[in-house]
C-alpha positions in Angstrom: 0.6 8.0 9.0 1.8 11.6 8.1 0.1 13.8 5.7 3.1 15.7 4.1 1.0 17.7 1.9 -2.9 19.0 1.3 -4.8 15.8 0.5 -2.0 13.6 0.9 -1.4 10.8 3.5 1.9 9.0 3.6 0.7 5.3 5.5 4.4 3.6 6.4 4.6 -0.1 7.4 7.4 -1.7 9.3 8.1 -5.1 10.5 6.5 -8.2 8.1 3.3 -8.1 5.9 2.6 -11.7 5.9 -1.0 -13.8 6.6 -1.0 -12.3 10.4 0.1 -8.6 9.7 -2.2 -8.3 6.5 -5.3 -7.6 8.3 -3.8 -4.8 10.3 -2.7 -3.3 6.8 -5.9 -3.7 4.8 -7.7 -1.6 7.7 -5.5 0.9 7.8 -5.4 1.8 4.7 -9.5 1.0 4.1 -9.8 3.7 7.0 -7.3 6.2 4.6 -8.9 5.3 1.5 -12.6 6.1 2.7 -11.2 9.6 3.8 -11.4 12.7 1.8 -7.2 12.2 0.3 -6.3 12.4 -3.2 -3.3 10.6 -2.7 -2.3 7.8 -0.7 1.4 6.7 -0.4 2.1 3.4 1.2 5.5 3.3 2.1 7.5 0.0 2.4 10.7 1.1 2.7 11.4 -0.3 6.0 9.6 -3.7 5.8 11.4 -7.0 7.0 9.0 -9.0 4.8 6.3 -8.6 2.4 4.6 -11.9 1.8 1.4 -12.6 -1.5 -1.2 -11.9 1.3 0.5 -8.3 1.0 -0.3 -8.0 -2.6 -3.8 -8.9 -2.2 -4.0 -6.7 0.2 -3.0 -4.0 -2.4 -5.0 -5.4 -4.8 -8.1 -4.5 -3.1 -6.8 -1.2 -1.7 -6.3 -0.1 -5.4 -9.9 -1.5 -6.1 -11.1 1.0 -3.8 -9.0 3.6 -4.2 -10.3 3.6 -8.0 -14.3 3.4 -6.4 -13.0 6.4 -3.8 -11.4 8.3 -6.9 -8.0 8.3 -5.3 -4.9 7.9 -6.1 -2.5 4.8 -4.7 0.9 4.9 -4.9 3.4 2.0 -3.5 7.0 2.8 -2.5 9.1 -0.5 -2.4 12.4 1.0 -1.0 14.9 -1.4 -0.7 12.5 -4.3 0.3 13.5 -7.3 -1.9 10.4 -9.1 -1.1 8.2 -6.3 -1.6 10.0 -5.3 -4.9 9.9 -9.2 -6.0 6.0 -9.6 -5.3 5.5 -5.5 -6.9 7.0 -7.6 -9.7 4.8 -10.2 -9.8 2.0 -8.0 -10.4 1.4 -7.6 -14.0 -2.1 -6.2 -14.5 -0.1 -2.8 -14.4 -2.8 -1.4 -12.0 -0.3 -1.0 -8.5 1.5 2.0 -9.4 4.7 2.2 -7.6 7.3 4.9 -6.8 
């Protein structure tokens, strides 16, 4: 985790997001998102793998960011799996970078 700017964190995950990783991500960024950030920045550039237990993973980070009045953002990179399941999303609510 970095914080780049005031009231920004950058949260970067590497490796694979799949059903045994997931709960590793949801705390970390339930312990970012009950901070005092604006803006939280989950960075996926340099993931192996992003599996669906990812995305609902993100799905209820962006229900609390909206209860924590913060902003989520999602940065795919070049992660095919994380851009395909991004894609999947169509509620519109997972902004990504």
């Amino acid at each position: 985790m970095s914080r780049p700017a005031k009231g920004t964190a950058v949260v970067k995950a590497n490796g694979e997001v799949d059903l045994g990783t997931s709960p590793r991500l949801w705390e970390m960024l339930a312990q970012r998102l009950h901070g005092s950030g604006t803006t939280l920045i989950l960075n996926l550039s340099e993931l192996e793998f992003f599996g669906a237990t990812g995305v609902r993973v993100l799905e209820r980070a962006q229900l609390l960011a909206e209860d924590s009045h913060t902003r989520l953002f999602v940065f795919p990179g070049e992660c095919r799996s994380a851009r395909r399941m991004l894609g999947l999303c169509e509620d519109g609510k997972l902004h990504t970078l």
